[in-house]
C-alpha positions in Angstrom: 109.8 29.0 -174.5 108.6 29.1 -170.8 104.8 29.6 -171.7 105.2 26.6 -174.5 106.7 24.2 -171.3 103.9 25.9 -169.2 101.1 24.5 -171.8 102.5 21.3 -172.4 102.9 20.1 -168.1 99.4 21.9 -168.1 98.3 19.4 -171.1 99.8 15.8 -169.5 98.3 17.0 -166.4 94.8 17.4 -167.7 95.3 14.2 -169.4 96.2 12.1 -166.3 93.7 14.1 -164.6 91.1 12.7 -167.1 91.9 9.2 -167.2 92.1 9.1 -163.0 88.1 9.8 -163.5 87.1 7.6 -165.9 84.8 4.6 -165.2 86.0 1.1 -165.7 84.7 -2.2 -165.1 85.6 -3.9 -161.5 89.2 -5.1 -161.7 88.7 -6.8 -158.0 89.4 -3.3 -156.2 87.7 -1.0 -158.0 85.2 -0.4 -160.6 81.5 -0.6 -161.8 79.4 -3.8 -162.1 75.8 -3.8 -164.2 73.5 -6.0 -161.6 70.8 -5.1 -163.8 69.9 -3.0 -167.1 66.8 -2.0 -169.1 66.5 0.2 -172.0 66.5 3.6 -170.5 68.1 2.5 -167.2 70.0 0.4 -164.7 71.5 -0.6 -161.2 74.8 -0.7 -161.1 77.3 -1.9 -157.9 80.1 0.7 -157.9 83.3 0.1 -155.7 85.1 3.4 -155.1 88.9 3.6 -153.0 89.9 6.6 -151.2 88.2 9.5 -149.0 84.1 10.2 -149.8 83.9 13.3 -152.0 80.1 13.7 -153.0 81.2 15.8 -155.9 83.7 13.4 -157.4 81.4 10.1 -156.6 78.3 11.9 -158.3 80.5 12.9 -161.1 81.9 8.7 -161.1 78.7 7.3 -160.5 77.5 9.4 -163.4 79.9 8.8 -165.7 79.4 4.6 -165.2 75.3 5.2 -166.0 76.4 7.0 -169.4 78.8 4.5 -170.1 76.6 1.5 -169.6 73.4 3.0 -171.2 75.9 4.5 -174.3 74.7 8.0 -174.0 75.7 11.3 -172.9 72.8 12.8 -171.3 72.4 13.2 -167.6 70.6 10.6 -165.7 68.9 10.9 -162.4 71.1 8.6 -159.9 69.2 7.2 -156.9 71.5 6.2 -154.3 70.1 2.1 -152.6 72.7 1.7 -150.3 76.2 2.4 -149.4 78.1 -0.1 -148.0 82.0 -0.3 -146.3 84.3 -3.6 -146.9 87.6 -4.5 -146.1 90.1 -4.1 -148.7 91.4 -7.3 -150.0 94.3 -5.5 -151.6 95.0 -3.7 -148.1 94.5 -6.7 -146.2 97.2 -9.0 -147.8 100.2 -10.3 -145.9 103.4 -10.9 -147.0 104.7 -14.7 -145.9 107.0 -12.9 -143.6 104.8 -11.3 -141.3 103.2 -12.3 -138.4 99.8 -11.9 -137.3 98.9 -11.2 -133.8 95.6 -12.3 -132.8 92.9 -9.7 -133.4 95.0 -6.8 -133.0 96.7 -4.8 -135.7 99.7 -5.8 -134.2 102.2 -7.4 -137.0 105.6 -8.8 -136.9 107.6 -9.2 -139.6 111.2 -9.3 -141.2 112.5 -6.0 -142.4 113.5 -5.5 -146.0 116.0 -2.8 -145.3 117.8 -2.2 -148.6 121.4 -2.9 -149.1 123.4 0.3 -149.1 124.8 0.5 -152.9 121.3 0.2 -153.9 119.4 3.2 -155.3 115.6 2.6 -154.6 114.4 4.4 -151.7 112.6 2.6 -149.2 110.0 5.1 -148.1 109.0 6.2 -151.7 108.5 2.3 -152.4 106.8 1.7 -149.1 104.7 5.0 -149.3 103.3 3.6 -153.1 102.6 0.1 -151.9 99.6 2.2 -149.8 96.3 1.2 -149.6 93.0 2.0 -148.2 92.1 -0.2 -145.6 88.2 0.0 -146.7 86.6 0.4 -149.7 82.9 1.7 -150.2 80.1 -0.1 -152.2 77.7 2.1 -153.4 74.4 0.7 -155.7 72.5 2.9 -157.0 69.9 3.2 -160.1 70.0 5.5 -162.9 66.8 6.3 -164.9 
């Protein structure tokens, strides 16, 4: 019974593991976009969230070629530039706050949850987390 739980938590998390990874088209935060496309290659724009892992972004970046040019064999990726933006997602404010000049500085109301109910805060606060940059990277794969 114990190695029958063991193999299904190791199969969901393989599974969410897989679709974390996949490509998708740019949603406004994140994603691929085809600037240009040929037969046997293209550039794409792709806009990756988080911490720089050349590992993971090769295997993205990858992934987005065979996806556009509908084939499963490796391509040779050539980087064209690699650019930083401010997150728009990150960079919303809520009506209630209050900007401070140029500073990081904010004020605004708290949203304290009543005491009967159940939602905690932090967890709720600690998901609404965002990268304050996001990275551009275009590239060509032939």
């Amino acid at each position: 019974m114990k190695n029958i739980s063991l193999l299904g938590l190791g199969c969901v998390t393989l599974a969410l593991a897989a679709c974390q990874s996949a490509p998708q088209q740019y949603n406004g935060a994140t994603g691929y976009v085809v600037e240009s496309q040929t037969a046997n290659g293209a550039i794409i724009a792709y806009t990756l969230a988080g911490r720089a892992d050349r590992k993971l972004d090769e295997n993205k970046l990858q992934r987005a070629c065979q996806k556009v040019l509908a084939s499963n064999t490796p391509y040779k990726l050539q980087v064209l530039s690699i650019n930083e933006i401010p997150n728009p997602a990150a960079n919303a404010k809520t009506a209630q706050s209050i900007q401070l000049g140029h500073s990081r500085t904010s004020f605004s109301l708290s949203e304290t949850p009543s005491l009967n109910n159940g939602e905690n805060y932090a967890t709720r606060q600690a998901l609404d987390t965002r990268p304050s940059t996001l990275r551009v990277v275009r590239y060509s794969c032939s």
